[in-house]
C-alpha positions in Angstrom: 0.0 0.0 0.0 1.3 3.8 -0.7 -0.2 6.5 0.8 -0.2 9.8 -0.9 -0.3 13.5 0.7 -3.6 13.5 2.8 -4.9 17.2 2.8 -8.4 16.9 4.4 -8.8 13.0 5.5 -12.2 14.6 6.7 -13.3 15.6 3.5 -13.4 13.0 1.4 -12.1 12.5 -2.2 -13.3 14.4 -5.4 -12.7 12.3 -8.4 -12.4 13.9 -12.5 -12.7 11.2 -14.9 -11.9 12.6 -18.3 -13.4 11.8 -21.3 -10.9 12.4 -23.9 -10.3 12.3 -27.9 -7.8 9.3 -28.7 -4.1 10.7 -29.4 -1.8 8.5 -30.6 2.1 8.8 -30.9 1.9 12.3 -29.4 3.0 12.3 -26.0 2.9 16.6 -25.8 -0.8 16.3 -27.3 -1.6 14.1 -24.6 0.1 15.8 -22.2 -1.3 19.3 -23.5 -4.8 17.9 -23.3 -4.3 16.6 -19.2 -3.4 20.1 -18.7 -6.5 21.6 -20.2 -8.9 19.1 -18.1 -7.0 19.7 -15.1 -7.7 23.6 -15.4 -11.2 22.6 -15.8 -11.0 20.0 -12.6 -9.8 23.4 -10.7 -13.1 24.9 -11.3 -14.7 21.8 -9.2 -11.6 21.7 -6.4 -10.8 18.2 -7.7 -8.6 16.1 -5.9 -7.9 13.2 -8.7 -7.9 13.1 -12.1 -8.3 9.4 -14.1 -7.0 8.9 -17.6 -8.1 6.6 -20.2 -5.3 3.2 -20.8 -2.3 4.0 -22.3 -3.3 7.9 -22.9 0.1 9.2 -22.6 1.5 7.4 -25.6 -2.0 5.7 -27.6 -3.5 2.5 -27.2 -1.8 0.6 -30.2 -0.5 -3.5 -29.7 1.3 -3.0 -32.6 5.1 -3.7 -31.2 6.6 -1.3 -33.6 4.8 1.5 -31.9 5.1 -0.1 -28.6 8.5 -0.4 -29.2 9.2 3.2 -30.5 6.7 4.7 -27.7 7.1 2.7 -24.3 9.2 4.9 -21.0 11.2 3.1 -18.7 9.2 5.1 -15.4 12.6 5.8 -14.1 14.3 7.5 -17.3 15.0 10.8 -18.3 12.5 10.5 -20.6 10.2 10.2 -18.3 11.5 12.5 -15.6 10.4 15.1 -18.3 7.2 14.0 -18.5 6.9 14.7 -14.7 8.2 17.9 -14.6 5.4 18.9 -17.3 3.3 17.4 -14.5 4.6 19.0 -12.0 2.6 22.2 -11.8 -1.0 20.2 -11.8 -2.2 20.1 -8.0 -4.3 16.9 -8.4 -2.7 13.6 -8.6 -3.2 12.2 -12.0 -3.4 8.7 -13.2 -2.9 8.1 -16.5 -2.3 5.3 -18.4 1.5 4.4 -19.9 2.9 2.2 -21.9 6.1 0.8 -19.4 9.3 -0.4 -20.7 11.8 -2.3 -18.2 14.4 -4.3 -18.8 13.3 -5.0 -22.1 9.7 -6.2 -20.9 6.7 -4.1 -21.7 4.1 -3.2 -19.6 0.2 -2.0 -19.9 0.6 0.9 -16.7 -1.3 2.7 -14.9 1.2 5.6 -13.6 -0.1 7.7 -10.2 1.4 11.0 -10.2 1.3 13.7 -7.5 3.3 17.3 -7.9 5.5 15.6 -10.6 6.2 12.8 -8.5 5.6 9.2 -9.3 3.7 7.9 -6.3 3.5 4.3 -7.8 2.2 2.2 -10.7 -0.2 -0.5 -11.5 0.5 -3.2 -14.3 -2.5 -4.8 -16.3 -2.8 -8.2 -14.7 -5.7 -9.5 -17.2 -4.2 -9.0 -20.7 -6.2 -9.8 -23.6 -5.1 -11.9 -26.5 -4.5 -9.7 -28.8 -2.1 -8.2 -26.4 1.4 -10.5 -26.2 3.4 -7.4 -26.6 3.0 -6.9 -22.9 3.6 -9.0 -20.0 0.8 -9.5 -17.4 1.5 -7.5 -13.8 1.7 -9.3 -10.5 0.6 -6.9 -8.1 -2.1 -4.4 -6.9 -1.4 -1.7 -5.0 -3.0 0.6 -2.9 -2.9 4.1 -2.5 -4.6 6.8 0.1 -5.8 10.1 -0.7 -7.7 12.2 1.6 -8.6 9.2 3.7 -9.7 7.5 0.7 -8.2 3.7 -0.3 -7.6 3.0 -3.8 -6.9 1.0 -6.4 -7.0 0.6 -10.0 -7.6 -1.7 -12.8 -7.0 -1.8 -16.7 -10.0 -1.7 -18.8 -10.0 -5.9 -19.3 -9.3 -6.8 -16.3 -12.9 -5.8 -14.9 -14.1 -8.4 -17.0 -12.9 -11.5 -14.5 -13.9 -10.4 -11.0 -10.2 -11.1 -9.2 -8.5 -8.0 -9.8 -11.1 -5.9 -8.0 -12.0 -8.1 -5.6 -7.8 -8.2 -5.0 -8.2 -4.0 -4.7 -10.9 -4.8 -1.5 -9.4 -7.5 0.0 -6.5 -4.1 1.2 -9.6 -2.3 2.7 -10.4 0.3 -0.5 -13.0 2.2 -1.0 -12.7 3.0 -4.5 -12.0 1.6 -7.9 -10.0 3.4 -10.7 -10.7 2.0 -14.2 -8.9 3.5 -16.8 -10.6 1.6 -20.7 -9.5 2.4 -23.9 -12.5 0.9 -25.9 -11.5 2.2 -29.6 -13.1 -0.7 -31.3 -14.3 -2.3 -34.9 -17.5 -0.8 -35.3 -19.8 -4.1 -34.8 -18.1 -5.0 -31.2 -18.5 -1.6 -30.1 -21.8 -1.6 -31.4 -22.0 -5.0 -29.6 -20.4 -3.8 -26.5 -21.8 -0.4 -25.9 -23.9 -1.2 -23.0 -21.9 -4.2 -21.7 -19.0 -2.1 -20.3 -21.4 -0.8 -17.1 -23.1 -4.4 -17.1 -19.2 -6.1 -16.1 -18.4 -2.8 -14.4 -21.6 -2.6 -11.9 -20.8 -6.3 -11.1 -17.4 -5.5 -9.6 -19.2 -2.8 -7.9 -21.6 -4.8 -6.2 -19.3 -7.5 -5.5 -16.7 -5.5 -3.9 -18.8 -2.7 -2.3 -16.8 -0.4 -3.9 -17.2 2.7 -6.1 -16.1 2.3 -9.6 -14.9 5.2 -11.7 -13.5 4.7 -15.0 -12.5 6.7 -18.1 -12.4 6.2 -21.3 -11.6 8.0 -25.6 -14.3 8.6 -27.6 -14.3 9.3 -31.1 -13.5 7.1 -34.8 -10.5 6.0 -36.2 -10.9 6.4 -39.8 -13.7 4.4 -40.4 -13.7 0.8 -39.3 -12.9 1.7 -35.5 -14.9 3.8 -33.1 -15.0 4.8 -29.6 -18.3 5.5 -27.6 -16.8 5.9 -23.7 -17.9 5.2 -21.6 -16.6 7.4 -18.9 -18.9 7.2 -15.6 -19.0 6.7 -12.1 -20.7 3.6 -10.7 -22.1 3.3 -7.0 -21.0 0.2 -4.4 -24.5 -0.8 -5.8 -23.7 -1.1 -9.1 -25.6 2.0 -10.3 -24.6 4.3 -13.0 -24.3 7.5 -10.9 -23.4 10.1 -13.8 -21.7 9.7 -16.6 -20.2 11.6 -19.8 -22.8 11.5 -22.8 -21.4 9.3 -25.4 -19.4 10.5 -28.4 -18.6 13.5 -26.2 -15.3 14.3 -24.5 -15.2 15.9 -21.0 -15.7 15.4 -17.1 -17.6 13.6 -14.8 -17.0 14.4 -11.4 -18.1 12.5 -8.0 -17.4 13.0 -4.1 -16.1 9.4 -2.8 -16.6 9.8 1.1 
């Protein structure tokens, strides 16, 4: 478990997940575009802001661009990125494609004041996605008095990597999805996200927050979110409209 600065453990957390536009192979775009929804989170005294998977650098499983794109989290490359960070007063999670040691990793990176707090790997990998090696672990973090802990869009489809999240006393779920898909699945899947989602809620008791692109890619792939925040009961608290990029943002107490 990592804990993070606590600032009002009375108060509770306020959570920003961000809809965004997919950016691929432009790390300053991306970077450029958590700046502008952090400027909007300071209108609403937000506390965290979530990320879709693999924001930083674009969702692609293509190893060239894996290859080209992925940051070793302890590089100077990296370090850069933080100190572009740096100036943002919420912690940010975003996802990153990891290098180390020649491995690859699907990360979710927790930054605070350009400081990398810690990371979680994507444990439940899907099969197009042998580029990356599964993670082992799943931390914990605490902000504000609020435990949590994060998954990687997939892996809230098999009910183990939440209920591992729980079993370390949190309170709320992070999901950061990139669901840029052929048109017919995401036709297929459009609803299904909350349906697998709101069943990790209600198992774990937790609240679920996830965030995800919207938008097309050309025209065989689109994106339709979604990006919403789902009660320990498993319902669908608020939510960013489909096909639309911006905020959603809920108190977690």
């Amino acid at each position: 478990m990592a804990d993070d600065t606590d600032r009002n453990p009375t108060g509770g957390l306020r959570v920003g997940a961000c809809q965004t536009p997919e950016i691929l192979a432009d790390p300053d775009a991306a970077l450029a575009c958590i700046e502008d929804f952090a400027r909007q989170g300071a209108d609403h005294d937000v506390d965290l802001l979530l990320f879709p998977e693999c924001f930083l650098q674009g969702y692609l499983v293509d190893p060239d661009h894996v290859s080209r794109h992925a940051l070793d989290l302890g590089s100077p490359e990296f370090a850069a990125v933080l100190r572009r960070l740096e100036p943002i007063t919420p912690t940010v999670v975003v996802g990153v494609i990891e290098t180390e040691r020649g491995r690859y990793f699907n990360t979710a990176a927790v930054i605070t004041g350009g400081r990398l707090v810690g990371r979680y790997r994507k444990t439940r990998l899907m099969r197009g996605e042998t580029v990356f090696e599964p993670g082992a672990a799943f931390p914990t973090f605490l902000l504000r008095g609020v435990r949590y802990g994060i998954n990687i869009c997939s892996d809230t489809q098999f009910p183990e990597p939440a209920a591992q999240v729980a079993a370390q006393g949190a309170h709320l779920l992070l999901v950061a999805a990139q669901n840029m898909l052929r048109r017919p699945v995401a036709e297929q899947c459009k609803d299904l996200h909350h349906s697998m989602r709101a069943d990790r809620a209600r198992e774990t008791g937790m609240w679920l927050v996830s965030a995800d692109v919207t938008g097309m890619r050309g025209d065989a792939r689109i994106a339709y979110g979604p990006t919403s925040v789902i009660s320990p009961q498993g319902d669908i608290v608020t939510q960013v409209p489909l096909m639309t990029t911006g905020m959603v943002v809920a108190d977690i107490g």
